[in-house]
PASEBA-1860 file (N, C-alpha, C; in nm, 3 decimals):
! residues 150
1> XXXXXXXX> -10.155/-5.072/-4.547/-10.071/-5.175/-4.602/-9.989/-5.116/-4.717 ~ -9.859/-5.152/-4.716/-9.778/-5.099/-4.842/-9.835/-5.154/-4.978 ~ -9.806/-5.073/-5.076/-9.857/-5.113/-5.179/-9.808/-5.230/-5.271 ~ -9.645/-5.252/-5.178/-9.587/-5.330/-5.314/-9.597/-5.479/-5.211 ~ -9.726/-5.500/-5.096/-9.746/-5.603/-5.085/-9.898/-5.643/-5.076 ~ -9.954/-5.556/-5.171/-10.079/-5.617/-5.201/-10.056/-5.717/-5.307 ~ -10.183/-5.770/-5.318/-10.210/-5.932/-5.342/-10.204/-5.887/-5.530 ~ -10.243/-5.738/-5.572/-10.267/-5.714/-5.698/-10.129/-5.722/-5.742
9> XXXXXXXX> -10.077/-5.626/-5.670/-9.913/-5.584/-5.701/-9.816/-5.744/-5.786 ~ -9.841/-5.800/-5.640/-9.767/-5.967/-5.630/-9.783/-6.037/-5.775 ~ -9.923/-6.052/-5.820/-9.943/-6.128/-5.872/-9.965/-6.066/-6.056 ~ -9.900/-5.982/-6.070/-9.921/-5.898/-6.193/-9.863/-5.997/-6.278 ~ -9.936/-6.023/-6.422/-9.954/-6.129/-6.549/-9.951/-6.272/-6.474 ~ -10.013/-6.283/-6.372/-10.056/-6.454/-6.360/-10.163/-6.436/-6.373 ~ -10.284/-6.545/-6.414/-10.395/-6.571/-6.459/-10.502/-6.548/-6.363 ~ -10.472/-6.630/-6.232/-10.573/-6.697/-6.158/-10.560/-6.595/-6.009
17> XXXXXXXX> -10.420/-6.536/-6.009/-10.416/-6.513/-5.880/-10.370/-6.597/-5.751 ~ -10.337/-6.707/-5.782/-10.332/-6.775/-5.656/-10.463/-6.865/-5.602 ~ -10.546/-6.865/-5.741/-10.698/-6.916/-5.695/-10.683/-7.052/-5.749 ~ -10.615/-7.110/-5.831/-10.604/-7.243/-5.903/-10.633/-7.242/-6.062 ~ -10.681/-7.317/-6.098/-10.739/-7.305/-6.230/-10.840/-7.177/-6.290 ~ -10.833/-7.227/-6.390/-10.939/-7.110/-6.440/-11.053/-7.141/-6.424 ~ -11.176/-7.014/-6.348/-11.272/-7.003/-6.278/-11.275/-7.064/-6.163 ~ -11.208/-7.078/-6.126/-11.220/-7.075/-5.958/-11.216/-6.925/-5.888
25> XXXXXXXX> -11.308/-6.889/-5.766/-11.319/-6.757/-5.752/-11.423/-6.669/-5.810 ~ -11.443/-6.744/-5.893/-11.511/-6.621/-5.998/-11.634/-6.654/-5.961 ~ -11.765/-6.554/-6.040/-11.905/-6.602/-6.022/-11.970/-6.583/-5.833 ~ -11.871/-6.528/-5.757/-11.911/-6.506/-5.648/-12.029/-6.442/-5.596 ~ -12.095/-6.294/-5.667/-12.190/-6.221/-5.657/-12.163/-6.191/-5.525 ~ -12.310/-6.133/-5.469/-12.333/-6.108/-5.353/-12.381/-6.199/-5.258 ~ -12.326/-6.157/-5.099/-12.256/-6.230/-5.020/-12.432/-6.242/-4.966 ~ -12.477/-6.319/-4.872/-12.590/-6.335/-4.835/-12.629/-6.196/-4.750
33> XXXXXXXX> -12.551/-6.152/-4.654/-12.559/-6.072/-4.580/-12.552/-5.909/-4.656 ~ -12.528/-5.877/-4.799/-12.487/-5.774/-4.850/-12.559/-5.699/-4.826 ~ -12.740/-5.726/-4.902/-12.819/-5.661/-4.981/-12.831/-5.575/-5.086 ~ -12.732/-5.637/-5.174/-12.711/-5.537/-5.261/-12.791/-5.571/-5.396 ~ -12.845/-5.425/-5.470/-12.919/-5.418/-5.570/-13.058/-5.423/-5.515 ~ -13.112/-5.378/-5.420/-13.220/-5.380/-5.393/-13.300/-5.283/-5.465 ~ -13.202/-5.165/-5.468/-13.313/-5.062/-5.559/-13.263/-5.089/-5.681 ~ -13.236/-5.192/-5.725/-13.175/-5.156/-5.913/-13.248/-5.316/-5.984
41> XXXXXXXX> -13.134/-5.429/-5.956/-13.219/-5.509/-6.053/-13.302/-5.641/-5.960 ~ -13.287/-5.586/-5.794/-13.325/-5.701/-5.716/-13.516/-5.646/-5.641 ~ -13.516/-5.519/-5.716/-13.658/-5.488/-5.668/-13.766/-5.484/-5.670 ~ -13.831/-5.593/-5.804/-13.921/-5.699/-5.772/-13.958/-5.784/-5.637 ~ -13.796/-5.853/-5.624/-13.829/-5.941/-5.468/-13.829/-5.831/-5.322 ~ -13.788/-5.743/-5.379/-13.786/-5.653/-5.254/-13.930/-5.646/-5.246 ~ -14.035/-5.580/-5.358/-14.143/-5.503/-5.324/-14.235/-5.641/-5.315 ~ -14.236/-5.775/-5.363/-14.267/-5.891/-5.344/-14.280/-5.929/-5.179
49> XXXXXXXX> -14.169/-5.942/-5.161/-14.134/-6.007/-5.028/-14.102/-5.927/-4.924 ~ -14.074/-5.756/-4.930/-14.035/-5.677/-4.812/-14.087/-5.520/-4.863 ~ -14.214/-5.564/-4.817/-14.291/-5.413/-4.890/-14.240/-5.290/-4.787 ~ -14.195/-5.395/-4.686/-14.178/-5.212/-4.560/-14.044/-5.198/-4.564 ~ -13.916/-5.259/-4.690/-13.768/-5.282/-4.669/-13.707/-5.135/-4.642 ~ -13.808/-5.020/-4.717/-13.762/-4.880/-4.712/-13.844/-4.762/-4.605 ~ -13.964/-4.839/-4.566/-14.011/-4.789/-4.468/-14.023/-4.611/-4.519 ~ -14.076/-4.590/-4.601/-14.127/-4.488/-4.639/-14.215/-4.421/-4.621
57> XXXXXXXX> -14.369/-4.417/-4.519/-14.430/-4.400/-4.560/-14.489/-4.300/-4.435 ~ -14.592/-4.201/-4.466/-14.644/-4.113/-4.373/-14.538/-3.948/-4.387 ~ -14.526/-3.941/-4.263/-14.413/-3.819/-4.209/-14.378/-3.799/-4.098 ~ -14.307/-3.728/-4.038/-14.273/-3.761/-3.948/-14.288/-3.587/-3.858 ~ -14.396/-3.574/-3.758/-14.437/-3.441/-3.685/-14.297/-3.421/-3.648 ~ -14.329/-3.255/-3.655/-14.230/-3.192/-3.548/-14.245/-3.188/-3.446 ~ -14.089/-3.173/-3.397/-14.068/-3.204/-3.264/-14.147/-3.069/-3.178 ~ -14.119/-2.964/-3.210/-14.160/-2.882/-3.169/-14.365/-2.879/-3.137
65> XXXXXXXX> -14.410/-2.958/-3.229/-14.558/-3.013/-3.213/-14.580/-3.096/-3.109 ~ -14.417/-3.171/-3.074/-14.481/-3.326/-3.002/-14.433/-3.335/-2.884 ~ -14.467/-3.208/-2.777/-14.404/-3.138/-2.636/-14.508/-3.261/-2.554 ~ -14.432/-3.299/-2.444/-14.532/-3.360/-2.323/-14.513/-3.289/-2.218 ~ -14.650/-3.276/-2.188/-14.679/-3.210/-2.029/-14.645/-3.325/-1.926 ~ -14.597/-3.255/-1.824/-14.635/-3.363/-1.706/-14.674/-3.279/-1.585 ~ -14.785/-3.381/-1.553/-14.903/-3.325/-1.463/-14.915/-3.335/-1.358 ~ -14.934/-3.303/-1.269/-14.965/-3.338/-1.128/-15.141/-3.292/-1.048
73> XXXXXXXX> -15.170/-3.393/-1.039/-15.338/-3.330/-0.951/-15.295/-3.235/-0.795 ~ -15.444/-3.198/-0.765/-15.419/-3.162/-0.613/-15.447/-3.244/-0.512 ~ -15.469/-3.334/-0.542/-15.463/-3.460/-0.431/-15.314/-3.521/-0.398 ~ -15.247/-3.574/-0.523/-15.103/-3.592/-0.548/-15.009/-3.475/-0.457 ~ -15.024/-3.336/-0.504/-15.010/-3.248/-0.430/-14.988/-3.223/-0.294 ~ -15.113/-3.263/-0.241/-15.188/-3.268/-0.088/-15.104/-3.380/-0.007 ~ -15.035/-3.474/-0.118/-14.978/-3.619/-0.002/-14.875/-3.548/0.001 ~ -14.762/-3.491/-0.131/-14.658/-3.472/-0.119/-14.603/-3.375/-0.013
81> XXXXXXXX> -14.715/-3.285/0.005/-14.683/-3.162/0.126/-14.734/-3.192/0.242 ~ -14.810/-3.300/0.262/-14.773/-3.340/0.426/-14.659/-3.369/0.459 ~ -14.593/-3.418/0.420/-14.433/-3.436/0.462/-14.356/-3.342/0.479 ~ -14.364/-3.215/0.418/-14.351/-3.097/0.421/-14.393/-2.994/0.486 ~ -14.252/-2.907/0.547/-14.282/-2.836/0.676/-14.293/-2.655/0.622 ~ -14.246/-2.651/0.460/-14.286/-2.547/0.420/-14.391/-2.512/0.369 ~ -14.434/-2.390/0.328/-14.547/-2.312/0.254/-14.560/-2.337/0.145 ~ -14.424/-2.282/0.092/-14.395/-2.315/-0.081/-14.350/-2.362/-0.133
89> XXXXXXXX> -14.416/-2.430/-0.242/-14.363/-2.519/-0.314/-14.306/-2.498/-0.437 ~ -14.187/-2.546/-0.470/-14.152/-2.514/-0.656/-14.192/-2.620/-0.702 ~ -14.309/-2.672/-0.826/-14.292/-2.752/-0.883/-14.254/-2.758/-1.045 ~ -14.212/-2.650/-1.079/-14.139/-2.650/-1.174/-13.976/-2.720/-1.159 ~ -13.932/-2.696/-1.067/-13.784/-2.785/-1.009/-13.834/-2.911/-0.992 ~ -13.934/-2.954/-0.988/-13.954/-3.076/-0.941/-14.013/-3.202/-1.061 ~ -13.980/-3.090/-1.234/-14.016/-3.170/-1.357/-14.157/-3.149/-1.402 ~ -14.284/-3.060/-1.328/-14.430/-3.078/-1.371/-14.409/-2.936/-1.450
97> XXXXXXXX> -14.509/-2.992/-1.494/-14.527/-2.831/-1.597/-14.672/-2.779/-1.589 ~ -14.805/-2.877/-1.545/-14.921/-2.838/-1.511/-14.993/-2.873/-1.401 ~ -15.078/-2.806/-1.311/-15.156/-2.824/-1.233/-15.285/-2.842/-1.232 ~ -15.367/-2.993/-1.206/-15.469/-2.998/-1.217/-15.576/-2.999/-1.120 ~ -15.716/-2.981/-1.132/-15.804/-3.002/-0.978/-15.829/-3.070/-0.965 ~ -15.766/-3.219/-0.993/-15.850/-3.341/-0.921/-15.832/-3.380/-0.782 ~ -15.925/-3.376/-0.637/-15.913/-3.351/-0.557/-15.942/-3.232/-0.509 ~ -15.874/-3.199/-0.362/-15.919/-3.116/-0.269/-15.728/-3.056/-0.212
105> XXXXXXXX> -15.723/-2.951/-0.206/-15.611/-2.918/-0.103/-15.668/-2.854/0.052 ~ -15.521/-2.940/0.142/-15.594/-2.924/0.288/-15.531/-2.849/0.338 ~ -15.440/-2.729/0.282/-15.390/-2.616/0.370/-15.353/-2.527/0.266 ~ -15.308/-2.437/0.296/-15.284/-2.330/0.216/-15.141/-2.332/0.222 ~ -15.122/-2.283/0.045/-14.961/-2.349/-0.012/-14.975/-2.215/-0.045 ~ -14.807/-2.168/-0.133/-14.744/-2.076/-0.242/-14.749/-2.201/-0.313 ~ -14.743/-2.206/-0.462/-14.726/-2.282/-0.558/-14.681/-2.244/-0.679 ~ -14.589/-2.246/-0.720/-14.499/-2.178/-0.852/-14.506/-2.308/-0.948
113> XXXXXXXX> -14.576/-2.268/-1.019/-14.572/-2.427/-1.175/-14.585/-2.285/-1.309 ~ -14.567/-2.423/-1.433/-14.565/-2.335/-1.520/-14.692/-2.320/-1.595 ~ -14.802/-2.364/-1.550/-14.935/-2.352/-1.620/-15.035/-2.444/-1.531 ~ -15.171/-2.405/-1.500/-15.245/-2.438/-1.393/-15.427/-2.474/-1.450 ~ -15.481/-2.522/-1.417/-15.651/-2.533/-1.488/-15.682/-2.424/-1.420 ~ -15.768/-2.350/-1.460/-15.890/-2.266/-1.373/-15.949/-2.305/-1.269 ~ -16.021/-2.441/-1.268/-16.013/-2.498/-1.124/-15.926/-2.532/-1.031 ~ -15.827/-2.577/-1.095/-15.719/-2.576/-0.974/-15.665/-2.446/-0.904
121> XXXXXXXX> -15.665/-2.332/-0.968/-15.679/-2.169/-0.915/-15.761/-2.197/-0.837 ~ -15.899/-2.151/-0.874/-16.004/-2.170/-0.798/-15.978/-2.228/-0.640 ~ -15.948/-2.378/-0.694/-15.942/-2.452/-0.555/-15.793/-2.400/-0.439 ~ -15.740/-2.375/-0.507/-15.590/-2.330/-0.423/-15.662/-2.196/-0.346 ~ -15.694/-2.078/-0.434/-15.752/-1.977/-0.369/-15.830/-1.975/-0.246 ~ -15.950/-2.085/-0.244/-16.082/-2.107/-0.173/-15.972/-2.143/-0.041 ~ -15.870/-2.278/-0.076/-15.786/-2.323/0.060/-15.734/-2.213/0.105 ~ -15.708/-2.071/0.066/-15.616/-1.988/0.126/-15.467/-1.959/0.064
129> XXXXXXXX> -15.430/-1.998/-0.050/-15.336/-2.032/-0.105/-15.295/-1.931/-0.221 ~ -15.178/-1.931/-0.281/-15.171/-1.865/-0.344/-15.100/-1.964/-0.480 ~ -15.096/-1.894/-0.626/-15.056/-1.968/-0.732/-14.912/-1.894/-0.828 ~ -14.858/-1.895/-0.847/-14.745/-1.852/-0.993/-14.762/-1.921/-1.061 ~ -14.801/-1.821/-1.216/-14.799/-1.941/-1.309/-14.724/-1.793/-1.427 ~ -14.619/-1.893/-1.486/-14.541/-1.829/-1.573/-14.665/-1.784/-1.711 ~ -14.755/-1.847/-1.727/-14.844/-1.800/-1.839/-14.976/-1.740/-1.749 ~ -15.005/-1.676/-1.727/-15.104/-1.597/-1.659/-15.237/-1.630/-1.770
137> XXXXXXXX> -15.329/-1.669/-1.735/-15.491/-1.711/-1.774/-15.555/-1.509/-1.839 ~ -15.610/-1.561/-1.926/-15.661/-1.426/-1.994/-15.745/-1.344/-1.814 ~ -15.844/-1.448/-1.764/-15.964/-1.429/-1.677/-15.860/-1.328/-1.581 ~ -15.787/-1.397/-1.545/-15.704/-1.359/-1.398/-15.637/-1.202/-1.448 ~ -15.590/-1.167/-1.589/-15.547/-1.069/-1.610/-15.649/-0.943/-1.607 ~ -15.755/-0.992/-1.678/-15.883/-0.906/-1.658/-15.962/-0.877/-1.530 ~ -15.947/-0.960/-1.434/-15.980/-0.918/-1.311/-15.869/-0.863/-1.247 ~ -15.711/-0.870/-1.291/-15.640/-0.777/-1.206/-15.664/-0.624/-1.252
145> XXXXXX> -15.714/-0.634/-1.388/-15.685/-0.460/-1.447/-15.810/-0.440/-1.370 ~ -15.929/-0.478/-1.351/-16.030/-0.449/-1.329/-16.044/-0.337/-1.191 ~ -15.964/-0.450/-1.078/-15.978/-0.426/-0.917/-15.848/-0.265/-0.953 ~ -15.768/-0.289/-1.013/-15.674/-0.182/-1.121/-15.740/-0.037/-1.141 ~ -15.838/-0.073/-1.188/-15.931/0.041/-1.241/-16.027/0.113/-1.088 ~ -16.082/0.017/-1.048/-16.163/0.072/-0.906/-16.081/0.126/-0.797
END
């Protein structure tokens, strides 16, 4: 807005402004919706009446602490690959990140995830199966150097 049609400009040495008499206008304060002065001279009723108004309290974990797995059993497993006419499976493309043994598998898979239980090894192996797992288990490394060594 130009300046030489603000309302200040216009009305330079009149009293009221355009408001009427004297004190009209005036004494307005804050609007209901403002909230203003909460931290200065209104924070008695704040800590009175809205103890959580600043919600301060605790901390807040890192993100990097607060990772979710998502899991899949070998039963879950077992339905999804009957429908399925291949061997191997990616379930890392498919959003899981761990493999668990609850259940039984009924054929022998490839299975690429990114981390697996010891029993669920176990059980994949016994079916005939084989596992990838981007973090390799201490056990499994020590029995490869082992058969390594003989």
């Amino acid at each position: 807005m130009p300046t030489n049609q603000r309302k200040g400009r216009k009305y330079r040495g009149s009293r009221t402004h355009g408001y009427g008499k004297v004190g009209q206008h005036r004494d307005q304060g804050a609007k209901p919706n403002r909230k203003c002065g909460r931290h200065k001279h209104k924070w008695s009723y704040v800590i009175r009446y809205f103890p959580d108004y600043f919600q301060k309290k605790g901390f807040t974990c890192p993100r990097s602490l607060n990772q979710r797995t998502k899991t899949i059993s070998l039963r879950e497993l077992d339905e999804i690959t009957k429908q399925q006419t291949t061997q191997t499976i990616d379930l890392d493309s498919m959003g899981y990140t761990k493999l668990l043994a609850t259940g039984k598998l009924t054929r022998p898979l490839t299975i690429k995830i990114a981390s697996s239980s010891k029993a669920a090894i176990t059980k994949i192996k016994a079916a005939g199966g084989q596992i990838q797992t981007e973090t390799e288990t201490d056990a499994e490394t020590e029995e490869a150097e082992e058969k390594e060594e003989e």
